[in-house]
C-alpha positions in Angstrom: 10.8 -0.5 -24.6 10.5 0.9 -28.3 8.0 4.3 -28.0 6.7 3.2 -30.8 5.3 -0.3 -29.6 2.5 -1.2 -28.4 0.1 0.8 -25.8 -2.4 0.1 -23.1 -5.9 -0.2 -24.0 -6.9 1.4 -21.1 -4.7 4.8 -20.7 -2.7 4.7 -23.5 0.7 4.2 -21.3 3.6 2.4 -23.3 2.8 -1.7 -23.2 4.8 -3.7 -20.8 4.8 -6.8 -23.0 4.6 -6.9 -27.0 0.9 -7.8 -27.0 -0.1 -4.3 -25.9 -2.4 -6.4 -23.2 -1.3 -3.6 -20.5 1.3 -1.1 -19.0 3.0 -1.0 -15.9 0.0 0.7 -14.1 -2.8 -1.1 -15.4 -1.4 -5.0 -15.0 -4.4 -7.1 -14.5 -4.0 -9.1 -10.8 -6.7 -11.1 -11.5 -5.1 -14.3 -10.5 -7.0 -16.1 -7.9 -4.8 -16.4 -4.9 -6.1 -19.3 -2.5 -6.4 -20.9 -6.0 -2.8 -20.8 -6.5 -1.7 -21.7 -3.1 -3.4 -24.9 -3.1 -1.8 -25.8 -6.6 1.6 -26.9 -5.6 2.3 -27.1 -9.2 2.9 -23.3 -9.8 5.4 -23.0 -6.6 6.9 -26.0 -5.3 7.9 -24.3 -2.1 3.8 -23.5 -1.3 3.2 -27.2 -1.7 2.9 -28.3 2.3 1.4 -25.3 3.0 -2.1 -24.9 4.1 -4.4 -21.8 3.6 -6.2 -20.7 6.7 -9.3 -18.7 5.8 -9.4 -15.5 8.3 -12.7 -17.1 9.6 -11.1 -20.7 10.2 -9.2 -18.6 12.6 -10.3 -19.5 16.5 -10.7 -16.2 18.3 -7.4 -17.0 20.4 -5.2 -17.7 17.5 -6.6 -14.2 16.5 -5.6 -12.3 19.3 -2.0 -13.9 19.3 0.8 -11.6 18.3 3.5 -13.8 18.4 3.9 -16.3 15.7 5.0 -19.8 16.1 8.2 -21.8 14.6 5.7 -23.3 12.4 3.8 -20.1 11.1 6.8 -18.3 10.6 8.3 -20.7 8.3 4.8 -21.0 5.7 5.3 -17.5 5.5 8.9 -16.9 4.4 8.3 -19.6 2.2 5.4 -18.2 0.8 7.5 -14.8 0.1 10.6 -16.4 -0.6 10.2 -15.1 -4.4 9.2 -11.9 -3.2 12.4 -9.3 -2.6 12.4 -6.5 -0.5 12.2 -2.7 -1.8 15.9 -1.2 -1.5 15.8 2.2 -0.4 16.1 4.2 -3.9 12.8 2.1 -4.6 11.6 3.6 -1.5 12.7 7.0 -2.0 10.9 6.6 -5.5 7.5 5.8 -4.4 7.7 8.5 -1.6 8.5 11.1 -5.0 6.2 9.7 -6.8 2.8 9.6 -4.1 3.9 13.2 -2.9 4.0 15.2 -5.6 1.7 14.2 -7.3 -1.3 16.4 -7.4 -3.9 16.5 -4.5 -7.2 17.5 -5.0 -9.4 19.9 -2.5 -10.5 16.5 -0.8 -7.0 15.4 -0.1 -7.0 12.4 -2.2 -3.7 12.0 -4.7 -3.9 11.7 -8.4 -1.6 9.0 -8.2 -3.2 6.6 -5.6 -1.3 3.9 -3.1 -3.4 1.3 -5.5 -1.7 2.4 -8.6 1.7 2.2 -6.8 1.4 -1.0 -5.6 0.7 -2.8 -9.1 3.7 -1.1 -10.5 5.8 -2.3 -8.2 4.1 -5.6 -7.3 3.5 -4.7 -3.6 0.3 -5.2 -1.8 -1.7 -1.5 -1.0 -0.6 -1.9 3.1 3.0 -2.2 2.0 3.3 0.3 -0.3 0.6 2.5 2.7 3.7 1.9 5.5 6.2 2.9 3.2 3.8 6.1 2.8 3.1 6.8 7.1 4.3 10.4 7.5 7.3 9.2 9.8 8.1 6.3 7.9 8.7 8.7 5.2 10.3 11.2 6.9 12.8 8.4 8.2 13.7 7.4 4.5 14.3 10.8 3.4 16.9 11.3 6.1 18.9 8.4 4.7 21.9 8.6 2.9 20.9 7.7 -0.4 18.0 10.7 0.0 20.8 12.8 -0.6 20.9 12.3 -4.0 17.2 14.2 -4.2 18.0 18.4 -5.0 17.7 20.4 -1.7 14.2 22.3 -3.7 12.9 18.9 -4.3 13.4 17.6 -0.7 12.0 20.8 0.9 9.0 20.1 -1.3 8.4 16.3 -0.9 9.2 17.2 3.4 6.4 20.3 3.1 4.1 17.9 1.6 4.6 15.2 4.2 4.0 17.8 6.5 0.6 18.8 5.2 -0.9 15.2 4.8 0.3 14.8 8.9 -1.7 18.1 9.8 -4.8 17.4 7.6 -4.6 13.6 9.1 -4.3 15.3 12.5 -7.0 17.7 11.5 -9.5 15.3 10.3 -9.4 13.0 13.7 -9.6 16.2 16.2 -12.8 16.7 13.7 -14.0 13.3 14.3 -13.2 13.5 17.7 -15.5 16.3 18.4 -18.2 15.1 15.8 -18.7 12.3 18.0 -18.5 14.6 21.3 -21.7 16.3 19.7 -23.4 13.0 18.6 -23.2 11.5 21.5 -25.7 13.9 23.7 -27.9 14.0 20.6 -28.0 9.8 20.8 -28.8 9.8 24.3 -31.6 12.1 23.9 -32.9 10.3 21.3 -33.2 7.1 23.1 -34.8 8.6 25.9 -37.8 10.2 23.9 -38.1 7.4 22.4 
């Protein structure tokens, strides 16, 4: 990519195509996607599959956990063209959401959003890479070894922060709804 290309219109990031339409963080998803699994034009292996709408769904097909011969195979062809993040990519997206800066309400300046465009993940993926132990299980790899001892100890201390603020935040709840709950119930009964 020449630094002296073309930029994004919206942030000014180095363009990831010679139009200048967008960078790697901004790429526009706005592709309609039931509108693209019906054409069987645009991926031949999508073309016997059917789209279930989540409210097509009866309430017992819902509950299931287990998937069926049949469901199993519409889905791995549906991600055949989609590969699976090695661990450096992991190890990379762990660097990249931890240190970044976090403001006083806990929220990152580089968001699980932002790190899903640019590697073409969907936000849950990229939020299970993310989970505190999922994390911590990565780092502990071989390939994690490669990271400085300073820059571990950092990214580990800040894994360890979001866990006790997460951990903070439901004891919080918890006991928030412990004191609402008294309060509802006289409420209803003055009423």
């Amino acid at each position: 990519m020449d630094l002296l290309g073309p930029f994004c219109p919206r942030c000014s990031n180095p363009a990831v195509d010679d139009q200048g339409s967008s960078c790697i963080f901004c790429l526009d998803y706005s592709v309609d996607l039931l509108s693209s699994l019906s054409e069987p034009d645009l991926d031949p292996s999508l073309a016997d599959c059917d789209v279930i709408l989540p409210q097509e769904l009866s309430a017992e097909k819902r509950s299931s956990r287990r998937w069926s011969p049949d469901a199993r195979e519409k889905h791995s062809l549906a991600c055949a063209g989609k590969p699976r993040l090695d661990t450096q990519e992991k190890i990379d997206i762990i660097r990249l959401y931890y240190q970044s800066p976090c403001s006083t309400k806990g929220r990152r300046s580089f968001n699980q959003w932002t790190i899903a465009r640019a590697y073409g993940k969907s936000r849950a993926a990229i939020s299970k890479i993310l989970k505190p132990d999922n994390a911590l299980q990565v780092l502990s790899s071989a390939e994690a070894r490669s990271l400085n001892v300073t820059e571990r100890w950092a990214i580990t201390r800040s894994i360890q922060e979001e866990r006790r603020r997460k951990d903070e935040g439901k004891a919080l709840s918890k006991q928030h709804t412990k004191e609402q709950a008294p309060r509802q119930l006289e409420g209803s009964v003055l009423s």
